[in-house]
mmCIF file as gemmi writes it, N, C-alpha and C atoms, coordinates in Angstrom:
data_model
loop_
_atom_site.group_PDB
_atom_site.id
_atom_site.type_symbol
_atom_site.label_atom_id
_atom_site.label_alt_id
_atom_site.label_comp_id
_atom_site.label_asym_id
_atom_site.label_entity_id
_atom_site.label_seq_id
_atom_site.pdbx_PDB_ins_code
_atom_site.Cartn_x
_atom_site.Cartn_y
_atom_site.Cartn_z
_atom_site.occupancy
_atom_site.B_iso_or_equiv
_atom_site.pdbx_formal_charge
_atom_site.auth_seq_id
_atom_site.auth_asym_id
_atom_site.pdbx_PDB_model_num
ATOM 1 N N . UNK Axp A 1 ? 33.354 27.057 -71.599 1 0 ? 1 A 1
ATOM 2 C CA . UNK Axp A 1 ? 34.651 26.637 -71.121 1 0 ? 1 A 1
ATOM 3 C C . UNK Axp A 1 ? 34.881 27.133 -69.685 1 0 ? 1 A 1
ATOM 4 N N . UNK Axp A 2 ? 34.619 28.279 -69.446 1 0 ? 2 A 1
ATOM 5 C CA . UNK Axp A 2 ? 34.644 29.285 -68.096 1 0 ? 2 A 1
ATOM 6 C C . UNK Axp A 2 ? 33.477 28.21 -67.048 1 0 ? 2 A 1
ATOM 7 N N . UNK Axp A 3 ? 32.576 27.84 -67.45 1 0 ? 3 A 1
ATOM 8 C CA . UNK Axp A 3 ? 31.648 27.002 -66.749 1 0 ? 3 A 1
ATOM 9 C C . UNK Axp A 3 ? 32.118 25.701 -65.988 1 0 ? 3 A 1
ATOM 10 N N . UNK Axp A 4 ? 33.132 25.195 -66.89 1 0 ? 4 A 1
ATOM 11 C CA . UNK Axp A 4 ? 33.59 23.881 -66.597 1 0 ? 4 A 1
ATOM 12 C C . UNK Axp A 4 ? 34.922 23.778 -65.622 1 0 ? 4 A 1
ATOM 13 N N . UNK Axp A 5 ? 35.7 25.037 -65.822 1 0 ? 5 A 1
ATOM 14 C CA . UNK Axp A 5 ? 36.942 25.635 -65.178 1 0 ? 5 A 1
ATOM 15 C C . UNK Axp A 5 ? 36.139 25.616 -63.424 1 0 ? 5 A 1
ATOM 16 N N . UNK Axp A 6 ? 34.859 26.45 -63.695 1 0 ? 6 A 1
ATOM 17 C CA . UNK Axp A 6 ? 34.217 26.431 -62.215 1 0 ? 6 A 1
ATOM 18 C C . UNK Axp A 6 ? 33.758 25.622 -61.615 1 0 ? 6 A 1
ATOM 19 N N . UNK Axp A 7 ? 33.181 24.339 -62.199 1 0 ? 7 A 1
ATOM 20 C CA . UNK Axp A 7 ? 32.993 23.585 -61.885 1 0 ? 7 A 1
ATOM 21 C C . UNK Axp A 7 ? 33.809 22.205 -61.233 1 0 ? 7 A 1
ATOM 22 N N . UNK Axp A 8 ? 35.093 22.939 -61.377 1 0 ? 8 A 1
ATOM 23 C CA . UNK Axp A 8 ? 35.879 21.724 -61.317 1 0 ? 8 A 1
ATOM 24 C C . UNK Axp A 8 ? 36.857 22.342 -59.88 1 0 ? 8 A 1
ATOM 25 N N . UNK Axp A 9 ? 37.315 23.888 -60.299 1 0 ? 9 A 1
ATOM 26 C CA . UNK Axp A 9 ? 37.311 24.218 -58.728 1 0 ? 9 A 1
ATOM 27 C C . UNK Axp A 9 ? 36.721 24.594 -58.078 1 0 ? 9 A 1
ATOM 28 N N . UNK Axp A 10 ? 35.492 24.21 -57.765 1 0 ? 10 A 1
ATOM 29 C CA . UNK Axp A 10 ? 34.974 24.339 -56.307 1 0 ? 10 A 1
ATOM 30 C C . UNK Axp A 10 ? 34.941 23.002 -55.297 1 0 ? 10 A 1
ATOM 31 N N . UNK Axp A 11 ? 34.953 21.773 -56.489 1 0 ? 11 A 1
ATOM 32 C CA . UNK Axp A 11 ? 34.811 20.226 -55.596 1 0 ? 11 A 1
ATOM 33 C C . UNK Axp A 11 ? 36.533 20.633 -54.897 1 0 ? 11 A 1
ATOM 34 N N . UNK Axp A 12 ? 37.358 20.934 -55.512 1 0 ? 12 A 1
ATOM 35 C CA . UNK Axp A 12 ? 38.35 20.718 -55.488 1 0 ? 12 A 1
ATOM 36 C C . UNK Axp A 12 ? 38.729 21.427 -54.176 1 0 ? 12 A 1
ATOM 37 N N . UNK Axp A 13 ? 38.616 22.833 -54.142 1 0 ? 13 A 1
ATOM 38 C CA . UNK Axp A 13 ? 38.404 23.422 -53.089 1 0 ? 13 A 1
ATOM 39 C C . UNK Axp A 13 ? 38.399 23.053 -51.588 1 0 ? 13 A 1
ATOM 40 N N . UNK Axp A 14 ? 37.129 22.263 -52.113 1 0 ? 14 A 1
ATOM 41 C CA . UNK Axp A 14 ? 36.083 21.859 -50.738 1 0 ? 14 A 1
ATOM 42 C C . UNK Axp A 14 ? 36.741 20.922 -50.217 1 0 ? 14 A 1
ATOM 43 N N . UNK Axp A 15 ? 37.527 20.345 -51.337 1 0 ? 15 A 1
ATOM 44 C CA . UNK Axp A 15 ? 38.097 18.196 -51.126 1 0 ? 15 A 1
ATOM 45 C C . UNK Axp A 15 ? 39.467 18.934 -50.041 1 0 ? 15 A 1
ATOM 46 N N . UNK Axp A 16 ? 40.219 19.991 -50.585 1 0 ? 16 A 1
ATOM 47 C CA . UNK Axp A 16 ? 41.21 20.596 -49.609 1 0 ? 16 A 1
ATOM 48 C C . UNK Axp A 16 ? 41.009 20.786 -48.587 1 0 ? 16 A 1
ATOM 49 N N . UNK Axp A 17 ? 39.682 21.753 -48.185 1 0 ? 17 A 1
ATOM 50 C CA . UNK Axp A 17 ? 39.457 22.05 -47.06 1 0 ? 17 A 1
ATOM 51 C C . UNK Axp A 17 ? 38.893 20.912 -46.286 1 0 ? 17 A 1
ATOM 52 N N . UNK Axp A 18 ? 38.728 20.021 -47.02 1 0 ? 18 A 1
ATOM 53 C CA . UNK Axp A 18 ? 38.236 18.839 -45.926 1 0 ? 18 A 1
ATOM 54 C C . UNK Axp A 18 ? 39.506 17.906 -45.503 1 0 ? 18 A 1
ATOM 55 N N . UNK Axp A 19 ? 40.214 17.856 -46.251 1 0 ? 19 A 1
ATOM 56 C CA . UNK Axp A 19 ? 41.749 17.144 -45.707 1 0 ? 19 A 1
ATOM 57 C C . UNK Axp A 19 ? 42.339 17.657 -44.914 1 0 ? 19 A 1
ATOM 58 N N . UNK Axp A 20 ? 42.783 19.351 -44.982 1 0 ? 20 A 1
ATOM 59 C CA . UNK Axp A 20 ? 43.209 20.117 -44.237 1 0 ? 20 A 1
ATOM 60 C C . UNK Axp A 20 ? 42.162 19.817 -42.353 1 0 ? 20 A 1
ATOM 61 N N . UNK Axp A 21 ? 41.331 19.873 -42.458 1 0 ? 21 A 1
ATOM 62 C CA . UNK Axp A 21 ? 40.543 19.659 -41.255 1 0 ? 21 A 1
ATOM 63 C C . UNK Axp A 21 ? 40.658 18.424 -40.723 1 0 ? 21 A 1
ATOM 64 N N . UNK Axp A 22 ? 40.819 17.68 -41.722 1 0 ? 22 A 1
ATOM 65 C CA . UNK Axp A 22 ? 40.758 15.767 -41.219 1 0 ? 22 A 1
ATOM 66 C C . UNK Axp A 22 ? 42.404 16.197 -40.773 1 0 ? 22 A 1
ATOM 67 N N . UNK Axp A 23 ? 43.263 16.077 -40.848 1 0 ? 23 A 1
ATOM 68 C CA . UNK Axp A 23 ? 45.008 15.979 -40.61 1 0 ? 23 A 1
ATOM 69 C C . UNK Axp A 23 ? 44.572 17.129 -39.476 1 0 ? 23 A 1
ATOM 70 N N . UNK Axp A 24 ? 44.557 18.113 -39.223 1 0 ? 24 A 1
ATOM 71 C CA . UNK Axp A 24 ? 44.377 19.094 -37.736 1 0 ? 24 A 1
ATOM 72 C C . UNK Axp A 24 ? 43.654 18.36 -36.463 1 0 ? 24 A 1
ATOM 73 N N . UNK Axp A 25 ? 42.801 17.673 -37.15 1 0 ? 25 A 1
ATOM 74 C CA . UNK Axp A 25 ? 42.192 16.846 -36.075 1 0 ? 25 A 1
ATOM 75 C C . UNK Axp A 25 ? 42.88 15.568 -35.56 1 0 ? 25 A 1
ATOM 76 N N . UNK Axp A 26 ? 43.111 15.058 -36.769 1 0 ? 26 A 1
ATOM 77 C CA . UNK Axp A 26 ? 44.162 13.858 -36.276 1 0 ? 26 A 1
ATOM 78 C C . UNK Axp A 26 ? 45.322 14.666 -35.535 1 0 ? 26 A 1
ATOM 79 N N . UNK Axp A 27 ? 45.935 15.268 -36.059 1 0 ? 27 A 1
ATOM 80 C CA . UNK Axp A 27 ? 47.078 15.771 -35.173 1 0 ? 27 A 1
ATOM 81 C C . UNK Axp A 27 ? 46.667 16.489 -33.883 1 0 ? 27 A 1
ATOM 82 N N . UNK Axp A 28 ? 45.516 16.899 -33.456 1 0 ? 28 A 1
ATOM 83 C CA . UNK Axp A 28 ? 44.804 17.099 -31.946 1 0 ? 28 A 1
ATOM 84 C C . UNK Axp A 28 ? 44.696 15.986 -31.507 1 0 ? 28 A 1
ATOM 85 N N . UNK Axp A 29 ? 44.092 15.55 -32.187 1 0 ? 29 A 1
ATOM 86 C CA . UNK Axp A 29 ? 43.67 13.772 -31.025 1 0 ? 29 A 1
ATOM 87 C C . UNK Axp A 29 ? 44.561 13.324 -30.864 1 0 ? 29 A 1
ATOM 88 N N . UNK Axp A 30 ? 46.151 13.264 -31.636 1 0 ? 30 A 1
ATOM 89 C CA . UNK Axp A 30 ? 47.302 12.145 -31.643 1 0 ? 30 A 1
ATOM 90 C C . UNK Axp A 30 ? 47.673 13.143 -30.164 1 0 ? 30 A 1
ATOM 91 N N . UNK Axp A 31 ? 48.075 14.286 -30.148 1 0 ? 31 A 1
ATOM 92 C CA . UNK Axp A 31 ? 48.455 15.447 -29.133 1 0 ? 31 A 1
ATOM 93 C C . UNK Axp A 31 ? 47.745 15.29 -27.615 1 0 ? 31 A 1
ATOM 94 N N . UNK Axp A 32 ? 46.497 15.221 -27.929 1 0 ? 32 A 1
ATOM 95 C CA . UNK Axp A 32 ? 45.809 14.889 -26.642 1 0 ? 32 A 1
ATOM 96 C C . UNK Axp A 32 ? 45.93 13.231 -26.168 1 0 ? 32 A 1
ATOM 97 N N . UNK Axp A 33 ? 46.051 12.536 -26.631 1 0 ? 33 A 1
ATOM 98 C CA . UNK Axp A 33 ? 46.294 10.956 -26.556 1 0 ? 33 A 1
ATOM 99 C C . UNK Axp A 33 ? 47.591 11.119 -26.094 1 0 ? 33 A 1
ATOM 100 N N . UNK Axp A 34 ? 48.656 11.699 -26.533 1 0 ? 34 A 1
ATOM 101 C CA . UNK Axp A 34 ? 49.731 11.528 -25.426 1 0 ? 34 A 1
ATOM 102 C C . UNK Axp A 34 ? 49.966 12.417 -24.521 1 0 ? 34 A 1
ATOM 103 N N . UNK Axp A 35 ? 49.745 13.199 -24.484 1 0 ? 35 A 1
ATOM 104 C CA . UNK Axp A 35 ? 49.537 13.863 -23.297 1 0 ? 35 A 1
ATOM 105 C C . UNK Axp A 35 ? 48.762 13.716 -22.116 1 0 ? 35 A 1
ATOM 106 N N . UNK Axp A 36 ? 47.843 12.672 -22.108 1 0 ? 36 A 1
ATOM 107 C CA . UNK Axp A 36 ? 46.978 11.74 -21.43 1 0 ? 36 A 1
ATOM 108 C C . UNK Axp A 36 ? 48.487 10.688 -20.801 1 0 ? 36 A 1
ATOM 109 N N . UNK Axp A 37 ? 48.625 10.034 -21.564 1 0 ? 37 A 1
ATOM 110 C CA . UNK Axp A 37 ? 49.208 8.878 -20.845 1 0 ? 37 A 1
ATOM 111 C C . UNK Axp A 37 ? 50.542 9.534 -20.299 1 0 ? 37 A 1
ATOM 112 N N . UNK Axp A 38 ? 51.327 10.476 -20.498 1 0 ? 38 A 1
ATOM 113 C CA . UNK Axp A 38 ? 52.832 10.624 -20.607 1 0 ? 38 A 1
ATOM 114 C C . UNK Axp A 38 ? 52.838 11.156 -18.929 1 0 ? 38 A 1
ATOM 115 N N . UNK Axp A 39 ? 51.363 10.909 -17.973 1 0 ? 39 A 1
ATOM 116 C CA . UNK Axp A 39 ? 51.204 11.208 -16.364 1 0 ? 39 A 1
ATOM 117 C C . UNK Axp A 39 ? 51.596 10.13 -15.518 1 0 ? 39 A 1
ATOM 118 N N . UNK Axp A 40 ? 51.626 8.575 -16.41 1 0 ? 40 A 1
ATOM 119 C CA . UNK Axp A 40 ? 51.97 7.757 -15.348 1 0 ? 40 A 1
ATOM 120 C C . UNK Axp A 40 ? 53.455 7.185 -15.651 1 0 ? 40 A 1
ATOM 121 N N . UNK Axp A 41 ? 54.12 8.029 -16.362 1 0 ? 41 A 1
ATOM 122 C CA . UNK Axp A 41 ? 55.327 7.588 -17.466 1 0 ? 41 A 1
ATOM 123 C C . UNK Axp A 41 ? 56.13 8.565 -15.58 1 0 ? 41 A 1
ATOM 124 N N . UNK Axp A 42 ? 56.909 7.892 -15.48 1 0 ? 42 A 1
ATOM 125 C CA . UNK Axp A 42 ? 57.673 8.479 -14.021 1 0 ? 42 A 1
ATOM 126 C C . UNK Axp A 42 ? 59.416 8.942 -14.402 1 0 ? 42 A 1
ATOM 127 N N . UNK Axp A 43 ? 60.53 9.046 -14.922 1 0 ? 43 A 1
ATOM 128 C CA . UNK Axp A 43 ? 61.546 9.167 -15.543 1 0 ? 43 A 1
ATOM 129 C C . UNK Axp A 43 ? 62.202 9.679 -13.975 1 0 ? 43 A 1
ATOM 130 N N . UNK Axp A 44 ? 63.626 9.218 -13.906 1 0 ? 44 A 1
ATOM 131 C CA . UNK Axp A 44 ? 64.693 9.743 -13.171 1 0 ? 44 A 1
ATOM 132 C C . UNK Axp A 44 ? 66.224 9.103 -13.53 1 0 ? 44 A 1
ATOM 133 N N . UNK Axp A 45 ? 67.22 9.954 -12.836 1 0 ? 45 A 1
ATOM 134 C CA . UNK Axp A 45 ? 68.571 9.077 -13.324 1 0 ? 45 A 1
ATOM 135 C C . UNK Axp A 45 ? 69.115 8.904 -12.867 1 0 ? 45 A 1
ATOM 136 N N . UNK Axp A 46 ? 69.531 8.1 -12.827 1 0 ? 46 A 1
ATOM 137 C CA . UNK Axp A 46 ? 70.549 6.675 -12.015 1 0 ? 46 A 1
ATOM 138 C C . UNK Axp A 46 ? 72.127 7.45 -12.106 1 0 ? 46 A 1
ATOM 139 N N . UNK Axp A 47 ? 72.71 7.582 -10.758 1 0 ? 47 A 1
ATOM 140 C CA . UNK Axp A 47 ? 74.198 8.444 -10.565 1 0 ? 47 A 1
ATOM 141 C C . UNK Axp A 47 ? 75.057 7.102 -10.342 1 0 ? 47 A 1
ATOM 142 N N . UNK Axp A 48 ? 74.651 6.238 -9.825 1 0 ? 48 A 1
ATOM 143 C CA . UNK Axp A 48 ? 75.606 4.627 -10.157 1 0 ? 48 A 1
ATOM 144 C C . UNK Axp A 48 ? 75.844 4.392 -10.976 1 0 ? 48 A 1
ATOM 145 N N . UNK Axp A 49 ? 77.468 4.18 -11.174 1 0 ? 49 A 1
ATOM 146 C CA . UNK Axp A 49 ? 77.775 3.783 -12.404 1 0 ? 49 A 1
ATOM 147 C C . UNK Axp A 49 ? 77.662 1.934 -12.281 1 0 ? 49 A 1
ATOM 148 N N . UNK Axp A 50 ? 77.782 1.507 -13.787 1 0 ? 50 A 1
ATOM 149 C CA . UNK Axp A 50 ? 77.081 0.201 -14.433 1 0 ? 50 A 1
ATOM 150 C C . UNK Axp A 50 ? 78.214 -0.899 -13.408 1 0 ? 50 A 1
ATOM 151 N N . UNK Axp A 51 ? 79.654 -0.277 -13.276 1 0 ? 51 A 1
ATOM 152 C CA . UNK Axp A 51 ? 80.609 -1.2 -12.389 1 0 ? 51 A 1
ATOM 153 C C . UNK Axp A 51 ? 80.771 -1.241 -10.739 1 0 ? 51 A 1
ATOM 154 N N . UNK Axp A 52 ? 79.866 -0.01 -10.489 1 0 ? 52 A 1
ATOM 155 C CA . UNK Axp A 52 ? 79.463 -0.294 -8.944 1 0 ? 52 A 1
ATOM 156 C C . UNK Axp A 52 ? 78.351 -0.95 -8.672 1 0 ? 52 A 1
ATOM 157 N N . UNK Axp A 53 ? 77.31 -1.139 -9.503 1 0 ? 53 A 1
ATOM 158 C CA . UNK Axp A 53 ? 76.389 -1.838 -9.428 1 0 ? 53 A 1
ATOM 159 C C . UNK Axp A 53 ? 76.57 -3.653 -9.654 1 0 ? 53 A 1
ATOM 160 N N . UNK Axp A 54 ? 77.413 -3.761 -10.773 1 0 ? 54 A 1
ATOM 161 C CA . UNK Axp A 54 ? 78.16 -5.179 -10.974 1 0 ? 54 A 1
ATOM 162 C C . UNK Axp A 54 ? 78.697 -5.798 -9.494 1 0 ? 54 A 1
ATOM 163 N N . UNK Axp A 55 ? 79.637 -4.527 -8.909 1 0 ? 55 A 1
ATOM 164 C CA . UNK Axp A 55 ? 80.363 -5.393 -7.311 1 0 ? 55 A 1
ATOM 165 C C . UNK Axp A 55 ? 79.572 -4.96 -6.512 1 0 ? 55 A 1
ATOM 166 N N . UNK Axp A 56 ? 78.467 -4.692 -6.563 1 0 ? 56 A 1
ATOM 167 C CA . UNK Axp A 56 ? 77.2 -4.817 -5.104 1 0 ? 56 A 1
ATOM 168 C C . UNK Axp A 56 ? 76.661 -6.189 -5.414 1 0 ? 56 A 1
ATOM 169 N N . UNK Axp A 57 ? 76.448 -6.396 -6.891 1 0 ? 57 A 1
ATOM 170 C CA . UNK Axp A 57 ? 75.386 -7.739 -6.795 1 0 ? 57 A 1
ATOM 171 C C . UNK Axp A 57 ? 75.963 -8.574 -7.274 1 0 ? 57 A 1
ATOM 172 N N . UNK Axp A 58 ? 76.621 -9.386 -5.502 1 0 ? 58 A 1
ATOM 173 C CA . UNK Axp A 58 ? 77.571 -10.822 -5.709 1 0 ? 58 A 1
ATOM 174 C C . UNK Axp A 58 ? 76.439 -11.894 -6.346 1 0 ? 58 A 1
ATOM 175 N N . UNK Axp A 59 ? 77.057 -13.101 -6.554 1 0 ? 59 A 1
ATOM 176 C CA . UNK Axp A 59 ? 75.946 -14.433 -6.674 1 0 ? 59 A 1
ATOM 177 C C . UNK Axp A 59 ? 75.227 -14.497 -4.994 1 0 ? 59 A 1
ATOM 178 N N . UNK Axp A 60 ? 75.922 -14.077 -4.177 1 0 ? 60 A 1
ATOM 179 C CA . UNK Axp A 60 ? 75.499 -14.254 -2.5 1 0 ? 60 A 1
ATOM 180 C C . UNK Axp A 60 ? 74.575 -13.168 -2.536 1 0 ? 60 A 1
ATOM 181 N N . UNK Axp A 61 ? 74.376 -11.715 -2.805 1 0 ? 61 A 1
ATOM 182 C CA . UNK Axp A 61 ? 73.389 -11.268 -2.498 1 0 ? 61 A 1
ATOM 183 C C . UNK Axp A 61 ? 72.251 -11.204 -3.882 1 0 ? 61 A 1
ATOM 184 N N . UNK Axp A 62 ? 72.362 -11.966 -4.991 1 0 ? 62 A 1
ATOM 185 C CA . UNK Axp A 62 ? 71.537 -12.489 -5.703 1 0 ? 62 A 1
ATOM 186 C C . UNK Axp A 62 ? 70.969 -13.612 -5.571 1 0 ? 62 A 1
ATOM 187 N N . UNK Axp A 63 ? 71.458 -14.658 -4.331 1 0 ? 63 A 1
ATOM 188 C CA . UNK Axp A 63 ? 70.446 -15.394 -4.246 1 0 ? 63 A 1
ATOM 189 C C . UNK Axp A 63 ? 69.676 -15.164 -2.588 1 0 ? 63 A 1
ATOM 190 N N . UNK Axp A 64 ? 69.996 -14.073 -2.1 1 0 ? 64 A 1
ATOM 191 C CA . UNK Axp A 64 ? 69.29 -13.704 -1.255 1 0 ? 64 A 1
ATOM 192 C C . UNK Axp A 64 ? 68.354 -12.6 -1.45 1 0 ? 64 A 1
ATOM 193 N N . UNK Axp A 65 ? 68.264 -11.84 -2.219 1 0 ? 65 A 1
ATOM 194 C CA . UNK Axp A 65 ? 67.548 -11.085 -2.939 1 0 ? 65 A 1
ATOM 195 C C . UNK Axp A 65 ? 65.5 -11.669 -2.5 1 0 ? 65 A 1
ATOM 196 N N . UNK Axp A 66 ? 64.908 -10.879 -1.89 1 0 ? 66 A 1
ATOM 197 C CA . UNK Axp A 66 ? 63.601 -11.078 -2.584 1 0 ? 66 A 1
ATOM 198 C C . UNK Axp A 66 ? 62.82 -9.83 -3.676 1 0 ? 66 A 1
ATOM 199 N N . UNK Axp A 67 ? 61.889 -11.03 -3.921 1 0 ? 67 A 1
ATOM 200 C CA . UNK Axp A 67 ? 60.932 -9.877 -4.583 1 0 ? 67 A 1
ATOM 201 C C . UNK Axp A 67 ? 60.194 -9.012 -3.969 1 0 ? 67 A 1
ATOM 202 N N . UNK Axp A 68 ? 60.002 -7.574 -4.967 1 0 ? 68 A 1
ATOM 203 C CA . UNK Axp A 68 ? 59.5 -6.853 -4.109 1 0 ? 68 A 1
ATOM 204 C C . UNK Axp A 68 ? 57.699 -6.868 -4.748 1 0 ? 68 A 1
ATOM 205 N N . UNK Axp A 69 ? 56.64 -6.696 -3.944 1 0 ? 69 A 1
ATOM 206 C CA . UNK Axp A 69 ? 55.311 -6.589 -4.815 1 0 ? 69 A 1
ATOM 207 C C . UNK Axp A 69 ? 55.425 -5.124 -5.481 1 0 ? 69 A 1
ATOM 208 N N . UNK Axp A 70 ? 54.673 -5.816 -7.18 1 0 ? 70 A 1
ATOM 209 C CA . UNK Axp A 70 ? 54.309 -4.82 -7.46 1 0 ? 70 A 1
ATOM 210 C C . UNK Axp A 70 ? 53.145 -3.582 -7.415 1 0 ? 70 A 1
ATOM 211 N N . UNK Axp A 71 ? 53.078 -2.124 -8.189 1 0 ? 71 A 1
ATOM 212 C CA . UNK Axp A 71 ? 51.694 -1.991 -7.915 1 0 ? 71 A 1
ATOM 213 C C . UNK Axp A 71 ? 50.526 -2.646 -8.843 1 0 ? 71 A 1
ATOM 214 N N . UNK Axp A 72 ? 49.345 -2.193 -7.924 1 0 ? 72 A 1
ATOM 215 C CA . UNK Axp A 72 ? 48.446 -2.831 -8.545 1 0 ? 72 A 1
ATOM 216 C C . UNK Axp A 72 ? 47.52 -1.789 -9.2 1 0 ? 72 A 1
ATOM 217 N N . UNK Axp A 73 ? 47.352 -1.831 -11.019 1 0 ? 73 A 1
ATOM 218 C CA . UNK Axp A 73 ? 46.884 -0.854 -11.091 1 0 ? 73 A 1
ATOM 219 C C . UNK Axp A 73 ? 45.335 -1.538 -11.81 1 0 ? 73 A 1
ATOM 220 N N . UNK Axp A 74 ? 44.429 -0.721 -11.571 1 0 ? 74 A 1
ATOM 221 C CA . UNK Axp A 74 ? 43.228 -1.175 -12.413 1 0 ? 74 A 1
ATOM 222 C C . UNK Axp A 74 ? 43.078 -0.043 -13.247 1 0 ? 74 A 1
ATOM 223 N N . UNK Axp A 75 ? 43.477 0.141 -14.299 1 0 ? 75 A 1
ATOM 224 C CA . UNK Axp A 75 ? 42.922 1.154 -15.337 1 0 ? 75 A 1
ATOM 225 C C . UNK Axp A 75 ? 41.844 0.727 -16.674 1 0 ? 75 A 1
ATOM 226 N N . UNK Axp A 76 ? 40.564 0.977 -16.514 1 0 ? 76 A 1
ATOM 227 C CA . UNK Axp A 76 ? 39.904 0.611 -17.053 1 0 ? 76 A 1
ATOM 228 C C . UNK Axp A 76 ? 40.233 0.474 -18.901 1 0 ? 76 A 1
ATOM 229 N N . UNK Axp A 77 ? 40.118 -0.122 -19.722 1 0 ? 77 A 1
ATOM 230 C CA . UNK Axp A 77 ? 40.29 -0.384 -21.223 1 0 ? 77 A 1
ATOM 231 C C . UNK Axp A 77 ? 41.895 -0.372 -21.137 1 0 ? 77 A 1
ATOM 232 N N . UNK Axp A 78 ? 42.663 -0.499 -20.466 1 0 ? 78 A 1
ATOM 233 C CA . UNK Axp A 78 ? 44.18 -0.708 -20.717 1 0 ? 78 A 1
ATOM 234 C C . UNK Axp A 78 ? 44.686 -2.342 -20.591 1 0 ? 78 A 1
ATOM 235 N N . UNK Axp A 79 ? 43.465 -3.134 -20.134 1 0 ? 79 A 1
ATOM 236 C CA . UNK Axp A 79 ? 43.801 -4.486 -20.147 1 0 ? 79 A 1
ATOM 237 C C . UNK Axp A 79 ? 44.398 -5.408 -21.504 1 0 ? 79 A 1
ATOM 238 N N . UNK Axp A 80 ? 45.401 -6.089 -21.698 1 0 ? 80 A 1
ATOM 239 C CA . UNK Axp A 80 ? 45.624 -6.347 -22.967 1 0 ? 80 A 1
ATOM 240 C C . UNK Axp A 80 ? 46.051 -7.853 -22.339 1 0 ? 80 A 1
ATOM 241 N N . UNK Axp A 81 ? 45.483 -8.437 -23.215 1 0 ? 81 A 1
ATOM 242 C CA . UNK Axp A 81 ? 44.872 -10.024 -23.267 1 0 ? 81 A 1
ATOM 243 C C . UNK Axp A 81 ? 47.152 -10.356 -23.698 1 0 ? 81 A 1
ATOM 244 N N . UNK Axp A 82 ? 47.137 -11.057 -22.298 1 0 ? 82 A 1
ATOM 245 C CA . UNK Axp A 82 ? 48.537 -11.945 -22.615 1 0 ? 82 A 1
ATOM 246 C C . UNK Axp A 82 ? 48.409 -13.09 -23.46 1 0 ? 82 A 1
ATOM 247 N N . UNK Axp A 83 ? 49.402 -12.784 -24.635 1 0 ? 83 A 1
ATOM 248 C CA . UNK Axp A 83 ? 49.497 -14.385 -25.268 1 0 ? 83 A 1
ATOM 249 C C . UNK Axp A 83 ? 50.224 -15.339 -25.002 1 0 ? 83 A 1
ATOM 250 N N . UNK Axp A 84 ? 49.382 -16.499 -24.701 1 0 ? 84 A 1
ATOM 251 C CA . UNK Axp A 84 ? 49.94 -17.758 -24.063 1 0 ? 84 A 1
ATOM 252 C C . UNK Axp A 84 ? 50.382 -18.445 -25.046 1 0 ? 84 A 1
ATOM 253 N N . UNK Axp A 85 ? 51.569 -19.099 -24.264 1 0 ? 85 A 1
ATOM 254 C CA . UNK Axp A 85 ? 52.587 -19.83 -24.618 1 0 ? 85 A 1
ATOM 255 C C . UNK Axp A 85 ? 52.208 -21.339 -24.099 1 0 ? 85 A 1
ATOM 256 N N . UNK Axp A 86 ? 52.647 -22.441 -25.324 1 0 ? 86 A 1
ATOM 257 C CA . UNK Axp A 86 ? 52.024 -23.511 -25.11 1 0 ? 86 A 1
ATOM 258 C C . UNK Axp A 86 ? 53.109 -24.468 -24.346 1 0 ? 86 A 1
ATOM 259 N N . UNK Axp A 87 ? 52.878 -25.25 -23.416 1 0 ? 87 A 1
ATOM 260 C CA . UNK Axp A 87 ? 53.924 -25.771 -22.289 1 0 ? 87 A 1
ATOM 261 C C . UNK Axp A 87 ? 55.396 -26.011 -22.854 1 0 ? 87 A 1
ATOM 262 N N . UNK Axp A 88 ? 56.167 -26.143 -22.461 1 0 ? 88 A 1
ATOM 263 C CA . UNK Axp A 88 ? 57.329 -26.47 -22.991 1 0 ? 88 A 1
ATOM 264 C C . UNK Axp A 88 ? 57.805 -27.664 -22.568 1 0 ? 88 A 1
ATOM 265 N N . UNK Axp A 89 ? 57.954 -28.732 -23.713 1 0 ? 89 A 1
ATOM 266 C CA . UNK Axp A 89 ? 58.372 -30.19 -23.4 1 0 ? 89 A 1
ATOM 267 C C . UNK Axp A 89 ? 59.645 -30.386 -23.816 1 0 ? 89 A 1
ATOM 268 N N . UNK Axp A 90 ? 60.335 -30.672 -22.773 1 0 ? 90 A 1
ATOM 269 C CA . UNK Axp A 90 ? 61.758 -30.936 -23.117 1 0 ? 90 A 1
ATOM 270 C C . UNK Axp A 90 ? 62.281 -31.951 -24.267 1 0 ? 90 A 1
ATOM 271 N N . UNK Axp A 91 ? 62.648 -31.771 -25.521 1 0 ? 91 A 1
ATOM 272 C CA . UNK Axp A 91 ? 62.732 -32.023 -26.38 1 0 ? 91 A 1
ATOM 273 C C . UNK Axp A 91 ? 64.201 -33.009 -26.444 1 0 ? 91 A 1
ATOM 274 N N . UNK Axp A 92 ? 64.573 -33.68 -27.544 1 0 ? 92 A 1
ATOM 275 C CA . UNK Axp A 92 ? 66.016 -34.476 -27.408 1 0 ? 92 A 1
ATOM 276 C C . UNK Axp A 92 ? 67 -33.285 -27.472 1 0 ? 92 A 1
ATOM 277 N N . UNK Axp A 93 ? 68.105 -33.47 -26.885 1 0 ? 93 A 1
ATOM 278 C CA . UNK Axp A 93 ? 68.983 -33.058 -26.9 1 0 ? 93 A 1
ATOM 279 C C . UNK Axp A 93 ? 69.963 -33.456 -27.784 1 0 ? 93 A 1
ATOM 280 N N . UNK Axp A 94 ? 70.606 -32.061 -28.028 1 0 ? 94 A 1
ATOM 281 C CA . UNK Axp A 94 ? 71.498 -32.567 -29.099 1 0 ? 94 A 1
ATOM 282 C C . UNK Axp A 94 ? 73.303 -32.959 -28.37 1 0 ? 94 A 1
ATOM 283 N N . UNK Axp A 95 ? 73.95 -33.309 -28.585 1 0 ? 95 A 1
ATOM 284 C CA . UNK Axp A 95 ? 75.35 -33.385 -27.886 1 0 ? 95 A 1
ATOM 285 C C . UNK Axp A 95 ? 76.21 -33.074 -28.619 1 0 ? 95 A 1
């Protein structure tokens, strides 16, 4: 009986200590994975309030407005395939 008691905790044991190691590691790699990216993440705060910003941007200086370029970044494996959208045909209208 004592034989079988031992036999049963030691898999058991081992099966712990191997979960315990798998979850520490995941939780390193999840830790190091953001801490990687959180360098090009830039944060600051805006002291304009939402109604001075409303009476700066008339329809007159919204349609004079240009664009500004953006940057251009090449970061290797961060490319993510855009999904296209199929043309849009103006359909009947309803009235």
């Amino acid at each position: 009986m004592f034989q079988k008691q031992r036999r049963i905790r030691l898999p058991l044991a081992g099966t712990l200590l191997l979960c315990l190691l798998v979850g520490i590691s995941l939780l390193a790699w999840k830790w190091l994975a953001q801490s990687e990216s959180s360098d090009s993440v830039t944060k600051h705060t805006v002291d304009t309030s939402p109604e001075d910003a409303l009476k700066y941007w008339t329809a007159d200086r919204m349609r004079k407005a240009k664009a500004t370029n953006m940057p251009h970044i090449d970061a290797p494996g961060h490319k993510k395939p855009h999904p296209r959208r199929p043309p849009q045909t103006p359909g009947p209208q309803k009235s």
